[in-house]
N, C-alpha and C positions, 0 to 999 in steps of 0.2 A: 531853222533846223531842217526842214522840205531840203531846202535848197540844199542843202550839203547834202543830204540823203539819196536824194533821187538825181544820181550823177548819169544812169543810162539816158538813150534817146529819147525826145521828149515826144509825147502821143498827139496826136494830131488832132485836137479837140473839138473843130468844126467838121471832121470828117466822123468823129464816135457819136455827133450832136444828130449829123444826118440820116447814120445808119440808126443809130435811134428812136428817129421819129420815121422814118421806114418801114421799121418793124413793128412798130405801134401799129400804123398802117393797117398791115397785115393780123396782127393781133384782133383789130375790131373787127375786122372782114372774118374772122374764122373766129369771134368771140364775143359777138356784141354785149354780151353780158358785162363785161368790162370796160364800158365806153364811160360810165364815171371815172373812174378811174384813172384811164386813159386820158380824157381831155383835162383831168385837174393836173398832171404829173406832168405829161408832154405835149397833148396839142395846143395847151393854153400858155404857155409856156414862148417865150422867144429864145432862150439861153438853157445852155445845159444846166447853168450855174443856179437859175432858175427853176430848173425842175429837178436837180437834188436838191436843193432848199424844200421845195415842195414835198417831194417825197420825205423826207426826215422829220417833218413838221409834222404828217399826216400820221406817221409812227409814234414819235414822241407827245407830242401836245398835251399839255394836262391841266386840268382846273388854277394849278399856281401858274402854269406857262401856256396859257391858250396857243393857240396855233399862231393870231395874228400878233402876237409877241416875238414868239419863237421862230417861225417863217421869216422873216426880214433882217434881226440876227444871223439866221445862217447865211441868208443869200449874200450879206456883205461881206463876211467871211471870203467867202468863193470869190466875190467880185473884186476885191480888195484885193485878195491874195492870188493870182493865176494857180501858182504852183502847187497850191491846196488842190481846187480844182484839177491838174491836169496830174495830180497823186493818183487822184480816186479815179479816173478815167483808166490812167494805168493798171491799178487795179482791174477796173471791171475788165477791160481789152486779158489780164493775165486770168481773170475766173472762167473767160470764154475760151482761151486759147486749152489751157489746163485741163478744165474739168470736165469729160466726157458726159457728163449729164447735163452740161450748158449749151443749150440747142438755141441761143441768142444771146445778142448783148447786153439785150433789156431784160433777160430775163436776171443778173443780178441785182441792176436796176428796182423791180418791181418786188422780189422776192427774196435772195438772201442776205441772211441777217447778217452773212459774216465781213460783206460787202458795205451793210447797212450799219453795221455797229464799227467800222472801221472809219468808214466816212465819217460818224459821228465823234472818234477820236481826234480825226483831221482837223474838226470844226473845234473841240474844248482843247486840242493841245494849243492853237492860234492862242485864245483866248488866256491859255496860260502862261504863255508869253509874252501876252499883253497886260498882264499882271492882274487879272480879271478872273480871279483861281477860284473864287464861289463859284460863279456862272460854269467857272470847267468843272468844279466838281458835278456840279447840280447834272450838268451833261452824262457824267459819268456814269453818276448814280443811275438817270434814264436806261444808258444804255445795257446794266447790269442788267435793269427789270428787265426790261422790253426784251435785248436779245439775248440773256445769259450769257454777255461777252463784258469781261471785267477788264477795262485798259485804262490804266493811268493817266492823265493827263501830261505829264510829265515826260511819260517817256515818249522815245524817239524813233521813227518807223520810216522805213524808206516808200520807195515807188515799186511797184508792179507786185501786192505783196495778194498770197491768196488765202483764206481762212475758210477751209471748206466744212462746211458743216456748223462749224463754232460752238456750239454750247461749252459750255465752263471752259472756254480762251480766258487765263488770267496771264496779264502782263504788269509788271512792278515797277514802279515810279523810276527805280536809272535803266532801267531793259532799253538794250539799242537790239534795231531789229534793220539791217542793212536791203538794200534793193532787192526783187527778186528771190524770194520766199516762201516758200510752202507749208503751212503748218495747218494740221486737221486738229479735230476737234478735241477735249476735255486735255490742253495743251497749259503747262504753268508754266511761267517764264517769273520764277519767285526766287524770294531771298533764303536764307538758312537760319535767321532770328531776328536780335534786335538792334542790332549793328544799323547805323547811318553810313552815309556816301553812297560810293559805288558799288551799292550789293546785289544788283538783278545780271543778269547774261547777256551777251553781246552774240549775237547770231550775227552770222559774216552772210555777203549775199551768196546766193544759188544752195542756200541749204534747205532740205527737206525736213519735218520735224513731223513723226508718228502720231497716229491718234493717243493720247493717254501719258506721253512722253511729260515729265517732271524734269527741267534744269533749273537747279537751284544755286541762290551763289553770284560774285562777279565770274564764270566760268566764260569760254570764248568758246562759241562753236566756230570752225574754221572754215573757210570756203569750200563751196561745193561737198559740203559734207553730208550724213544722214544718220539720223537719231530713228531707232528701230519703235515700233507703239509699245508704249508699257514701260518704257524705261524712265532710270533717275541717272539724271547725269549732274555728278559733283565735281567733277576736274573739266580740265578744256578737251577740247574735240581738235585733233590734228587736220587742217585742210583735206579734204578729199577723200577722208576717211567713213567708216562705218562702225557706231557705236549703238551696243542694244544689251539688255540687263538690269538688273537692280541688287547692286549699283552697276551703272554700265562700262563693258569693257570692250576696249579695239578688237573688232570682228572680221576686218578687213579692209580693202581700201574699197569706196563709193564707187560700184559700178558703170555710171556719169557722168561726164565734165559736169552736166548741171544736175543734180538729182530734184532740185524742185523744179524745174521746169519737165523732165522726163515723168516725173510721178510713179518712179517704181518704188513702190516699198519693199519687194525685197530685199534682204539685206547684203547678200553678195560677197558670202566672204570671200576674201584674199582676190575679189575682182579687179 
């Protein structure tokens, strides 16, 4: 599913590995306090694929899943799989480029959850494909506690996607979420009851999605579109448009070819 999903340019994974432990580098020189830390995650480390194993292990780990259980499942994950790997790279390179309060690459890396609970979807969706769907739920469940981001195993998430802030990010077993993504925090991407199939939302790439924003439903957001914070959207979303309300209605057209890459939230009517 990676594969179909993350059709843009592929991230350059030996060059995100470098700047990574660069900046590590620099992190200890201005914080030695952090050199556990630091040496468990990236200096001790050969492979990136290695030290998000690590990282995630150090987050999740628990008395049923010790670390040195849970560690070596993820990393073959990653190793196994390149394109897993070079998803969550995407990602991180898209939280740096994006989000003005990301002053490094490691600092997703180290620090956000919405980074860190995404990676861990990356990891239980393989697993669910591999028909190995306890081990994804059990993933899931972690990720709820740990980062209050709820993602299905199930569903389908492209490359360069960003989740800033995350707490209460719920995503529902058919939800496709296309390359190139912005969605903030207390975000549902849920169904409308008790219906089977295809009942979650298909976000199309370059859309922005508001803090608080509810789309419920098989609904389509359309490319480059942007869903205003606070809204419920029950119908589809026109490409390149701008939707905000409860229920939400066409406000105008999306001020940006891209609006998740731009990160304007306003809403821009008739832009």
């Amino acid at each position: 599913m990676v594969a179909r999903l993350c059709k843009g340019r592929k991230a350059d994974v030996e060059t995100a590995w470098r700047a990574l432990r660069n900046e590590a580098m620099w992190v200890l020189e201005d914080e030695p306090s952090l050199a556990h830390l630091l040496e468990d995650v990236i200096f001790s480390r050969a492979t990136p694929a290695e030290a998000l194993a690590a990282r995630l292990a150090r987050r999740l780990a628990r008395e049923d899943m010790p670390r040195a259980t849970l560690e070596p499942l993820i990393r073959d994950v990653f190793t196994e799989h390149p394109l897993i790997l070079h998803g969550a790279i995407r990602d991180m390179l898209a939280i740096y480029d994006r989000d003005p309060a990301c002053f490094s690459p490691l600092e997703p890396v180290l620090f956000f959850k919405g980074f860190l609970a995404l990676t861990t979807y990356r990891v239980s969706h393989q697993f669910w494909n591999d028909r190995r769907r306890w081990l994804a739920l059990y993933l899931q469940s972690l990720s709820s506690e740990v980062f209050a981001v709820d993602i299905h195993p199930a569903a389908r998430i492209g490359c360069g996607i960003m989740i800033d802030h995350a707490t209460s990010f719920v995503v529902g077993e058919t939800a496709i979420i296309e390359d190139d993504v912005s969605i903030l925090h207390e975000v549902t991407l849920g169904g409308t009851g008790k219906e089977t199939g295809d009942r979650h939302p298909v976000i199309r790439s370059g859309v922005l999605i508001g803090a608080g924003a509810k789309i419920l439903g098989r609904v389509e957001i359309g490319t480059g579109s942007k869903v205003g914070a606070g809204s419920v959207v029950l119908e589809d979303v026109p490409a390149h448009s701008t939707v905000a309300g409860v229920p939400a209605v066409l406000v105008g057209r999306a001020g940006e070819t891209n609006p998740a890459i731009a990160m304007n939230q306003l809403l821009d009517p008739g832009g």
